[in-house]
C-alpha positions in Angstrom: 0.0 0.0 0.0 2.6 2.5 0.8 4.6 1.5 -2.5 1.2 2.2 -4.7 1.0 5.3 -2.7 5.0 6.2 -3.2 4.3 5.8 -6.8 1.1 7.9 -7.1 2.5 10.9 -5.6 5.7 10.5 -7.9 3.7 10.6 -10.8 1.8 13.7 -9.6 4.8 15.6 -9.1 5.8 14.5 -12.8 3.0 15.7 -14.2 2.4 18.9 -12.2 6.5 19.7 -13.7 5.3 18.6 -17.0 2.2 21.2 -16.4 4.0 23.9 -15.2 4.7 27.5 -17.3 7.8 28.4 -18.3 10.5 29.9 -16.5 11.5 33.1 -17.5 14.5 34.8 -16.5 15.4 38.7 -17.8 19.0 39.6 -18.3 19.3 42.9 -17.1 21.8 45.0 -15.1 19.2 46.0 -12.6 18.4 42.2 -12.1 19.9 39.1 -10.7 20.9 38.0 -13.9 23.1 40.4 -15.6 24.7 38.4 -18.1 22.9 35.5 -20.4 25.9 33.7 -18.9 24.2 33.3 -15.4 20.7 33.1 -16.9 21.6 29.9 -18.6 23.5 28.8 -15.4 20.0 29.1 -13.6 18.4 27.4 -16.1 20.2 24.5 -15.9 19.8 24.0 -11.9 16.0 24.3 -13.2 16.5 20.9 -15.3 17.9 19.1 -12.9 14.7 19.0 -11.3 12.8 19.6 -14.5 14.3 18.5 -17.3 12.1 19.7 -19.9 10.6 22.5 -18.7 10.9 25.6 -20.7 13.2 28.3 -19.6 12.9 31.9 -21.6 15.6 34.0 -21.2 14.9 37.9 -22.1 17.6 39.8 -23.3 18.0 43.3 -22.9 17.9 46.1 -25.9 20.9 47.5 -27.3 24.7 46.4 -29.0 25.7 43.5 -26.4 29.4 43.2 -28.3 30.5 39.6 -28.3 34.4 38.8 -27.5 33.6 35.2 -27.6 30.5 33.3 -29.3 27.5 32.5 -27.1 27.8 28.7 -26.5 25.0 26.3 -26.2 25.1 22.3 -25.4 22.9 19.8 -24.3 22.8 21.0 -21.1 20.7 24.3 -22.6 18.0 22.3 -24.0 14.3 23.7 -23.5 15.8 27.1 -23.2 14.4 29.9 -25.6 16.7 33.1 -26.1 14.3 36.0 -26.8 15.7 39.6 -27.8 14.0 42.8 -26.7 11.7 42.8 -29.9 13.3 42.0 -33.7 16.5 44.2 -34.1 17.0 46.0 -30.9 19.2 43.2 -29.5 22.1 43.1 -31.2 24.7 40.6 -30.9 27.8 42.0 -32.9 31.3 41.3 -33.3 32.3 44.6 -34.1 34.3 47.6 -32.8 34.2 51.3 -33.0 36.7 53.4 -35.2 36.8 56.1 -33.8 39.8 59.0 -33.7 39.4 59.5 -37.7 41.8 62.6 -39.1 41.8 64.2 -42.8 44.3 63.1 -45.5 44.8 64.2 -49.1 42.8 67.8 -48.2 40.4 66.1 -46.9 39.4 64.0 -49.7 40.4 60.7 -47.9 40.0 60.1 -44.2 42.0 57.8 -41.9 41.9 55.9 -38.4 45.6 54.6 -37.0 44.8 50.8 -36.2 48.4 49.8 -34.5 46.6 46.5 -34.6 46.4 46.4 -37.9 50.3 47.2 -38.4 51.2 44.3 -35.7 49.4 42.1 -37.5 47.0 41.5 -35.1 43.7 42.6 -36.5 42.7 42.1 -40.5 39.0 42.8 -41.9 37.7 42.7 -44.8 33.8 44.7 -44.5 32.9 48.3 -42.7 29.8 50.0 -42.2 29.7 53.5 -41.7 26.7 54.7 -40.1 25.0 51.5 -40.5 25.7 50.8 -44.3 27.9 48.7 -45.8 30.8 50.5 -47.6 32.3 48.5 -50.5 36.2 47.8 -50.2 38.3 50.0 -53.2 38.8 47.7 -56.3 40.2 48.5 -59.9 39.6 48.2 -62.4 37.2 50.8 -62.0 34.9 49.5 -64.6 34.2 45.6 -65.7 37.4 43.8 -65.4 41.4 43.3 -66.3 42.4 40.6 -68.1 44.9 38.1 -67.5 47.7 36.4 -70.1 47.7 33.1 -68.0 46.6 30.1 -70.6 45.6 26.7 -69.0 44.1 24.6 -71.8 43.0 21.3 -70.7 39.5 20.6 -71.2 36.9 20.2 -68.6 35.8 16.7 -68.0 32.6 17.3 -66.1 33.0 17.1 -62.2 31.6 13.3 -62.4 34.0 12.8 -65.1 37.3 14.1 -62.8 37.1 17.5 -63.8 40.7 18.5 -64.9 42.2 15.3 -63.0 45.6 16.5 -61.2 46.8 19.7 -61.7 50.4 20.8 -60.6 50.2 23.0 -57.9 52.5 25.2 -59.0 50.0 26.0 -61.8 47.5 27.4 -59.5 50.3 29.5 -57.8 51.0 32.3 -60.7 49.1 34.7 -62.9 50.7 36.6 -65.8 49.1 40.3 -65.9 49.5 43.1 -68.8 51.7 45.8 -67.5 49.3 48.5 -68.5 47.3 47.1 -65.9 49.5 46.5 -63.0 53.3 47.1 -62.1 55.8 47.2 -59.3 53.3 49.8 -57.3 51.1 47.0 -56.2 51.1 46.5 -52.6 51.8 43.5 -51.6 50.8 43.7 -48.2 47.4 45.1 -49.3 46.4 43.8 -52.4 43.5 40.7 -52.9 43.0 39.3 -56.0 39.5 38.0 -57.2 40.6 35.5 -60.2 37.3 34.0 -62.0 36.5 31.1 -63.2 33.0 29.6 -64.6 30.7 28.8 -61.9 33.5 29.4 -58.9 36.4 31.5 -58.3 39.4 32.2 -56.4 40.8 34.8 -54.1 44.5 35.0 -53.3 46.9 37.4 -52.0 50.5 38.8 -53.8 53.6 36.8 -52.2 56.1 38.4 -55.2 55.5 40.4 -58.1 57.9 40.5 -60.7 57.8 43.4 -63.1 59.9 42.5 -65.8 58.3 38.9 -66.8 54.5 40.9 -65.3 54.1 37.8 -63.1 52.2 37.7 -59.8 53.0 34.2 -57.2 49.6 34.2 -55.1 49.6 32.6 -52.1 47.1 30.5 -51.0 47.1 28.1 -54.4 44.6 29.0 -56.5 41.2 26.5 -56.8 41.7 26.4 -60.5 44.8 27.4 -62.7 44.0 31.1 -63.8 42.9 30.9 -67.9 41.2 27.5 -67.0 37.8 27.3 -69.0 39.0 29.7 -71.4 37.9 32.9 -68.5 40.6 35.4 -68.1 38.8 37.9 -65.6 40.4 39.2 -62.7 40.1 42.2 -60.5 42.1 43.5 -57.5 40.8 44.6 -54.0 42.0 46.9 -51.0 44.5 48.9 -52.7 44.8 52.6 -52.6 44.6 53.0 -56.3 41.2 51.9 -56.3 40.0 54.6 -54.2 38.2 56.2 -56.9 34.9 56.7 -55.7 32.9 58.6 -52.5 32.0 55.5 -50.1 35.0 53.5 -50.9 37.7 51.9 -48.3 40.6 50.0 -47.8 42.8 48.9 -45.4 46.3 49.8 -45.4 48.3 46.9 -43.5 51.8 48.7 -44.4 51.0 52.3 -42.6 48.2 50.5 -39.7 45.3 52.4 -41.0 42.0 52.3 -42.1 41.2 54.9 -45.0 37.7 56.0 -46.4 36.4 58.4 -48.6 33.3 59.9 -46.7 29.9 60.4 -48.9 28.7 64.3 -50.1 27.4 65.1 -46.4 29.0 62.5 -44.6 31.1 63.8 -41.3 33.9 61.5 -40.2 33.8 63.4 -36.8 29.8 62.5 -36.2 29.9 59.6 -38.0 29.6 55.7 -36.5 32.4 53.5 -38.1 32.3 49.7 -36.8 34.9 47.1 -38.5 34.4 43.1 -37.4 36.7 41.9 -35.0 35.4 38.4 -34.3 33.7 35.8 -36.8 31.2 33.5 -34.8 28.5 35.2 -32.2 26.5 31.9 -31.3 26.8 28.1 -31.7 24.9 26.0 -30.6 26.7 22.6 -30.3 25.3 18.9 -29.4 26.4 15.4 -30.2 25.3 12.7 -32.5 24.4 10.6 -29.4 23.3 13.7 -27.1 21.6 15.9 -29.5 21.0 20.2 -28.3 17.4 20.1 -28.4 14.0 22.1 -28.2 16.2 25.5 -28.7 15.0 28.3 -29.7 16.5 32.0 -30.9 13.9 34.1 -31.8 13.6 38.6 -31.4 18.0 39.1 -32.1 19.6 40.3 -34.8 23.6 39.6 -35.2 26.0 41.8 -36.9 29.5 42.4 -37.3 31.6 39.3 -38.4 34.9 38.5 -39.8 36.3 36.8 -42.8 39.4 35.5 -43.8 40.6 35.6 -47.2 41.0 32.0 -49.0 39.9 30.5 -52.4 36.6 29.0 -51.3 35.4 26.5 -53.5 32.1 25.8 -54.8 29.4 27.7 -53.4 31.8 29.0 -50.9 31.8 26.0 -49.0 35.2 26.6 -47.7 34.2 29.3 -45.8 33.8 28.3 -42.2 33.4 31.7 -40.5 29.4 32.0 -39.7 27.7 34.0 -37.4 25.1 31.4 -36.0 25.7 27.1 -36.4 23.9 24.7 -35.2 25.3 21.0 -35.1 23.2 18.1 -33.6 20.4 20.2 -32.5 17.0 18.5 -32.3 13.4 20.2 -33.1 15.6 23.8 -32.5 14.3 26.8 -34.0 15.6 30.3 -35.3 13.1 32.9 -36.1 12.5 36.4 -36.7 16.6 37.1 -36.5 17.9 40.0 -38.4 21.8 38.9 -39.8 23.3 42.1 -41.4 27.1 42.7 -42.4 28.6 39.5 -41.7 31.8 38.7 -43.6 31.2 34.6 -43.3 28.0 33.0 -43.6 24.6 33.9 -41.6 23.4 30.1 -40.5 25.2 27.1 -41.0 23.0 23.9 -39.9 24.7 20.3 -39.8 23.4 16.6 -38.5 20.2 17.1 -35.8 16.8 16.9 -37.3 13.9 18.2 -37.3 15.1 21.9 -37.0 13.9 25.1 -38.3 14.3 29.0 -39.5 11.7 31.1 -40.3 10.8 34.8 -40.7 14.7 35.5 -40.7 15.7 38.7 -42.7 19.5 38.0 -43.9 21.7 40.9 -45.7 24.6 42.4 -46.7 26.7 38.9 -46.2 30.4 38.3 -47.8 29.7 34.7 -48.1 26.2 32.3 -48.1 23.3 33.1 -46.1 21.6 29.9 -45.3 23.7 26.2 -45.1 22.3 23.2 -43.9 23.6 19.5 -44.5 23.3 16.0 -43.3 24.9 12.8 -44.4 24.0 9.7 -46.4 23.0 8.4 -43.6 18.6 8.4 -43.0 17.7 10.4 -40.1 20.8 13.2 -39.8 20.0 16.1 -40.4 16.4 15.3 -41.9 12.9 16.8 -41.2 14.3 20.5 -41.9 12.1 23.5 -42.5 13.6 26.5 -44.0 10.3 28.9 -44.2 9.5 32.2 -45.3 13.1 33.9 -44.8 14.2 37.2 -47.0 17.5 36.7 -47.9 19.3 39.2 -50.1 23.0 41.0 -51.6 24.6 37.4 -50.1 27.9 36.8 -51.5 29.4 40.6 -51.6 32.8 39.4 -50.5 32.6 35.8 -51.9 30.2 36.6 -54.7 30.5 32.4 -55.4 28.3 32.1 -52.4 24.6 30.9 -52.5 21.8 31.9 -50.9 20.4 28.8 -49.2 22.2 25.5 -49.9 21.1 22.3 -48.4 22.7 19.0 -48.8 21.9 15.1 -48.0 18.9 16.5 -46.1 15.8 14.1 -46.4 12.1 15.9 -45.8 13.4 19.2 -46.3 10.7 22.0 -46.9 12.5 25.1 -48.4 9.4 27.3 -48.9 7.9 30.8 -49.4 11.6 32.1 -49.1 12.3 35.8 -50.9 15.8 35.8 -52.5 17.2 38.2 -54.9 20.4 40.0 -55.3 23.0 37.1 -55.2 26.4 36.8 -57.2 26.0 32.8 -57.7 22.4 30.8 -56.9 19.7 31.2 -55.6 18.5 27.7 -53.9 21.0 24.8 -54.2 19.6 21.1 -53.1 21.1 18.4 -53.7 20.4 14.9 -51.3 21.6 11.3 -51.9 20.0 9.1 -48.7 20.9 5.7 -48.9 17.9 3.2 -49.4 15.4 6.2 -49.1 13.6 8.8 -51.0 14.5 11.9 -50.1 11.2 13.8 -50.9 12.5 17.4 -50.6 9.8 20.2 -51.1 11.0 23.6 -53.0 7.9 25.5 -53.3 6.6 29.0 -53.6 9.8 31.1 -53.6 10.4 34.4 -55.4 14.0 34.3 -56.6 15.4 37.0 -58.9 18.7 39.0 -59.7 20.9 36.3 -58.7 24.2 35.0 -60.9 25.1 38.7 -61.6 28.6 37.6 -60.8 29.5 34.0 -62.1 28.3 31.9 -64.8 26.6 28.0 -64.8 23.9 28.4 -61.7 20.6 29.1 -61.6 17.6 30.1 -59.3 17.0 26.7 -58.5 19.9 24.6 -59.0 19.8 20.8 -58.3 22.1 17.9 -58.0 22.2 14.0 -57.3 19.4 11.4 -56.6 16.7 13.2 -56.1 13.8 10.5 -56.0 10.2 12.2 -54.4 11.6 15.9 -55.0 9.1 18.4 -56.0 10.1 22.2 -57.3 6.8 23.5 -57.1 5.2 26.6 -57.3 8.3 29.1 -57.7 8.8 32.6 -59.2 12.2 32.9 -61.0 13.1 36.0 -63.2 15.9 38.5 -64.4 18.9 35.7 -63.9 21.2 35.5 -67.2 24.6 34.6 -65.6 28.4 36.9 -65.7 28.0 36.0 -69.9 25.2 34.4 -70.3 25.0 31.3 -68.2 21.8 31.5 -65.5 18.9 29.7 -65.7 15.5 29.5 -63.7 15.7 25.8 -62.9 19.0 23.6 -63.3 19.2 20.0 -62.9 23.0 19.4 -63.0 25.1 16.1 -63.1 23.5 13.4 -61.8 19.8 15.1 -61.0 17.1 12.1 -61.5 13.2 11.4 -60.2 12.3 15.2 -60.0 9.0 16.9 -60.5 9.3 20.2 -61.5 5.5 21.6 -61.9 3.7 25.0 -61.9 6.6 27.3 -61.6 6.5 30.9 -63.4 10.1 31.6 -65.3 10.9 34.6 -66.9 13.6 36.8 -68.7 16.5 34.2 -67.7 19.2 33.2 -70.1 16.8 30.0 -70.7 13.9 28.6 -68.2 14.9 25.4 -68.2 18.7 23.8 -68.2 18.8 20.1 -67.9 23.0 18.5 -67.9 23.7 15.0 -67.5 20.3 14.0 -65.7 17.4 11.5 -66.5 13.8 11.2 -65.4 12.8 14.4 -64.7 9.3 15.9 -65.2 8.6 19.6 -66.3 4.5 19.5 -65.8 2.3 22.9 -66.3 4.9 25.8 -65.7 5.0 28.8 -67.5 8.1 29.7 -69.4 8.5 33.5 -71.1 11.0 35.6 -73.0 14.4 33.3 -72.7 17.5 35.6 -73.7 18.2 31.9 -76.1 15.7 29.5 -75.7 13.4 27.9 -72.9 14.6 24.0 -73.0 18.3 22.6 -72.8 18.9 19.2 -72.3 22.5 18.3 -72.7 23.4 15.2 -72.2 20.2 14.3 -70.4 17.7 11.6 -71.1 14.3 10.6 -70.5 13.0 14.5 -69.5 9.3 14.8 -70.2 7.1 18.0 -70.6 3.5 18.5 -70.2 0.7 21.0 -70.2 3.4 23.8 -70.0 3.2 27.2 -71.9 6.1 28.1 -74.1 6.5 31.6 -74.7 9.1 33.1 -77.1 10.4 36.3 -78.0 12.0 35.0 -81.7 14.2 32.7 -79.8 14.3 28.7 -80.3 12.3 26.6 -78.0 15.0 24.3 -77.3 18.5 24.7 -77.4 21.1 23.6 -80.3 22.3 20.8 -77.6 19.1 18.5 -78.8 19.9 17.3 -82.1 17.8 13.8 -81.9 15.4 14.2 -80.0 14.2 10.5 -79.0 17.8 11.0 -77.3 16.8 13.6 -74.8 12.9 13.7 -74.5 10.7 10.8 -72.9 7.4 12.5 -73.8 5.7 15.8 -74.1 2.6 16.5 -75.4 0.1 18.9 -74.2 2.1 21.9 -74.8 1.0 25.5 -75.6 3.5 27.2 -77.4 3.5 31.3 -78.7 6.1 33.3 -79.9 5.0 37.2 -79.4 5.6 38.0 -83.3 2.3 35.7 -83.6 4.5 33.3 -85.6 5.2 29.8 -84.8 7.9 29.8 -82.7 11.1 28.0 -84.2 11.8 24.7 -82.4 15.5 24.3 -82.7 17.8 22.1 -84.3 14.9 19.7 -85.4 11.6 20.7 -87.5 8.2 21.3 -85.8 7.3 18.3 -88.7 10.5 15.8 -87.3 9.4 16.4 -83.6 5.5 15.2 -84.0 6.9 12.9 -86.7 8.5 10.8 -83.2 4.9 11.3 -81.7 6.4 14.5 -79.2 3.4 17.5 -79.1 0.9 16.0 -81.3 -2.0 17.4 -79.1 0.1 20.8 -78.8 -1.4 23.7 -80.0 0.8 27.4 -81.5 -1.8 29.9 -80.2 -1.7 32.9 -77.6 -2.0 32.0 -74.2 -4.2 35.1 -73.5 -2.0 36.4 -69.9 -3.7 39.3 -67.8 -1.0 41.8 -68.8 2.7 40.0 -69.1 3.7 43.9 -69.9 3.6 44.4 -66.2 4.5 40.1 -65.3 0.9 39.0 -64.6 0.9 35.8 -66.3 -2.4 34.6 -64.9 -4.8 33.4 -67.6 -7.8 34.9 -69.1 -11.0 32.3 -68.8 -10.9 31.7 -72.6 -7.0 31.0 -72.5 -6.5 28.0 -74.9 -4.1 26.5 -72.1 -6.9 26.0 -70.3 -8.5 24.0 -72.7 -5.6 21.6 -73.1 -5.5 20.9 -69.6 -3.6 23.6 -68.2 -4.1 24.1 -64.5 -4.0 27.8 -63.0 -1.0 28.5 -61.2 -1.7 29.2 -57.3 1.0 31.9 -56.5 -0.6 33.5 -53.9 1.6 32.6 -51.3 4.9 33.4 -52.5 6.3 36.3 -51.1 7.1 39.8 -53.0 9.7 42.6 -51.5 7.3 45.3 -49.4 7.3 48.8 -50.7 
């Protein structure tokens, strides 16, 4: 009897815990806690007795400047970190420059960093009275050109890409002397070398002016001249300062030097340069995942980068102001990430984790990564919602927006993302023995590859069986020289569904390489700069019930020659060309392509949009797309940028 009763009363206290509110704790200076540091400390002598009851930590308003990152493990789990409201707690890893004096007549203005001259300090981003200033940069206009030649061909990156490459040819870059000469600093000097769809940033180690040859130190990711590019441009020298707003910092003298703005006054003004590259981790592991976090109500400003050739998508950038590994059913929302040299969030392993309702801007590298393994179950279940993310890349413009890789269940949705040097969306996700049934729907993605070629708004890689792209607004993307497209399916894409999308005013809509079994089902396609369709060395891609719409370009590109090669099926299809004559196919005949069977219940005629003058591409009620099947596009819920 005393046992049953023993037990009873147990299981009341257990469920009066389980019942009770949360905890909340305020960090304040006129409080107990006055630092997050004993909040959390609190907290955890709470779960002890409680382990998952929720602790919400308040934070106070105002710049709380960060030394070291905020560190979260296990131990923290059920605790919520809530800012004062959105944007007035800010977590930086700035400083103040302050003491700034005239140079030049007051044209340039400087700050003595002795830092800087010991070596101590480098940066690579400033903001002056909360905007980000661009670093100086010649040439002043497009780009110089280099002499370097590297002519082996590229063998696709399944294929071994250029197989091994002497390290010594990644080391030196032969310049024309009209463009540089023994007056480039070699203390101060960064070089951005492009490639295709990557590029490389090094520093000077010699420079010799009489053969015009620059050794860069580190080794370059590709030789310069590979893929036939020749582009280059040099940062953070005082020769570039040819503009109002422009900086750099001078290593040799210890100083940082800025031209101010008409109206701008150096002596009012607030200059803050990054001193420290993470703010907040959050850190479980595999076995003893961080979980039930949340971050909601801060923003985070004010990181460090170092300078390195970063690789595809900038992946070799580890510098990020937030990361999460082995967090469980955490969340991040409505955070504010502005002026970050590295990356905004990096996610890896966990599951079940989300962001949402974060606005990410002004970033040097990528604003959202997440990634999990081959592995089913790490780092699966992730919801990346209704974020804004925009200008991502500014100091690695090879940088992408939101990148998520070997993540199974991922919902990347109602995201706004414009203003990117490389893509927009990257997914790729190989899960062994499992679908991976990733949803990419209803985002608005524009004015992204304005600084490299071969990406897209959507670009997609690997295995992706159960994938749907659904729903999405992609426009204005055309690449560096004409490589962007709305949707991508690179090497290796397979078992994607790729239905009601709206592209427009891209390079093409569609850009299929090296990929099979992929459906393109009623999207609308407008005004490619060179077609709508390329299929490359892709097989078994169908279409159906889309609208083609041209502007006196082809349908498909010159890479389908036989078509039975390339295409599975389409039929269905409305297709227009805005002269009101048949649109040319391609490479084949209209007569050859229903010949094989391919549109033979196709119609040419005018698919009747609301006013595509001003981009509404809904349909009138009599559209003929509708008649063949066509279903309205539902766009209502992707997101637009607020007046």
């Amino acid at each position: 009897m005393k046992q049953t009763v023993y037990s009873i009363a147990v299981v009341l206290i257990m469920a009066a815990q389980a019942t009770a509110g949360p905890l909340r704790l305020e960090v304040s200076t006129q409080n107990r806690f006055k630092t997050v540091a004993a909040a959390l400390e609190r907290a955890r002598e709470e779960h002890k007795k409680n382990p998952e009851r929720e602790v919400i930590i308040s934070m106070p308003a105002g710049y709380l400047p960060m030394e070291a990152p905020l560190v979260l493990g296990p131990e923290d789990s059920y605790v919520t970190l809530q800012g004062n409201s959105m944007g007035s707690t800010i977590l930086g890893g700035g400083r103040p420059i302050r003491g700034w004096h005239p140079l030049e007549e007051g044209r340039l203005w400087a700050a003595d960093l002795p830092e800087v001259k010991e070596g101590k300090w480098d940066f690579r981003s400033l903001t002056i009275n909360g905007k980000w200033r661009q670093r100086a940069y010649l040439p002043r206009t497009g780009f110089f050109e280099h002499l370097s030649e590297y002519k082996e061909p590229w063998r696709s990156t399944t294929g071994g890409g250029f197989g091994t490459v002497p390290v010594e040819l990644k080391r030196t870059m032969v310049y024309k002397p009209e463009d540089l000469g023994s007056w480039l600093s070699q203390a101060n000097a960064e070089l951005v070398i492009y490639h295709s769809w990557d590029m490389s940033h090094a520093r000077v180690e010699a420079n010799d002016p009489v053969t015009h040859t620059l050794t860069l130190t580190p080794p370059l990711g590709y030789p310069a001249g590979a893929f036939g590019i020749h582009r280059y441009r040099v940062e953070n020298i005082a020769e570039g300062m040819h503009t109002p707003g422009l900086w750099y910092l001078d290593r040799e003298n210890g100083q940082v030097v800025y031209w101010p703005l008409p109206g701008e006054d150096m002596a009012r003004s607030v200059a803050v340069a990054p001193r420290w590259s993470e703010l907040v981790k959050i850190e479980g592991k595999p076995d003893q995942p961080v979980r039930h976090v949340r971050l909601t109500g801060l923003a985070l400003v004010d990181t460090n980068v170092s300078w390195k050739s970063p690789g595809f998508g900038a992946a070799g950038i580890s510098e990020t102001a937030m990361t999460v590994s082995n967090g469980q059913d955490c969340s991040l929302d409505h955070l504010a990430f502005r002026f970050l040299g590295g990356n905004a969030i990096k996610l890896s392993g966990g599951s079940g984790n989300r962001v949402s309702q974060c606005g990410i801007g002004y970033v040097g590298a990528s604003g959202i990564v997440a990634g999990g393994t081959a592995e089913p179950g790490v780092g699966d279940n992730l919801a990346i919602e209704d974020n804004h993310l925009q200008h991502i890349g500014l100091i690695y413009p090879g940088a992408i927006a939101l990148r998520v890789g070997n993540v199974a269940n991922a919902r990347l949705c109602r995201n706004l993302i414009h203003d990117v040097g490389y893509s927009g969306i990257c997914f790729s996700c190989e899960k062994k023995g499992a679908p991976n049934n990733g949803l990419i729907e209803n985002n608005h993605i524009y004015r992204v590859m304005t600084a490299l070629n071969d990406g897209a708004a959507i670009y997609l890689g690997n295995k992706l069986d159960g994938c749907v792209v659904r729903g999405n607004v992609c426009h204005d993307i055309h690449g560096l020289t004409g490589m962007g497209w709305g949707i991508y399916p690179d090497e290796q894409s397979c078992f994607l569904t790729v239905t009601g999308n709206l592209v427009y005013r891209c390079l093409g809509s569609f850009h299929v390489h090296m990929a099979h079994d992929i459906k393109f089902e009623n999207n609308i396609a407008v005004n490619g700069d060179s077609y709508q369709v390329s299929l490359p060395r892709s097989s078994n891609i169908s279409f159906a019930y889309n609208i083609f719409v041209c502007d006196g370009e082809p349908v498909l590109s010159n890479s389908i020659t036989n078509p039975k090669d390339h295409v599975g099926q389409s039929d269905f299809n409305l297709f227009w060309d805005v002269s009101g004559n048949k649109p040319p196919l391609g490479k084949p005949t209209w007569e050859a392509w229903t010949g094989l069977g391919l549109d033979t219940h196709s119609v040419f005629a005018d698919p009747l949009f609301v006013d595509s003058a001003h981009d509404n591409y809904d349909l009138k009620p009599d559209s003929p797309a509708l008649k063949l099947g066509f279903v309205k596009l539902d766009l209502s819920r992707v997101p637009y940028e607020k007046e």
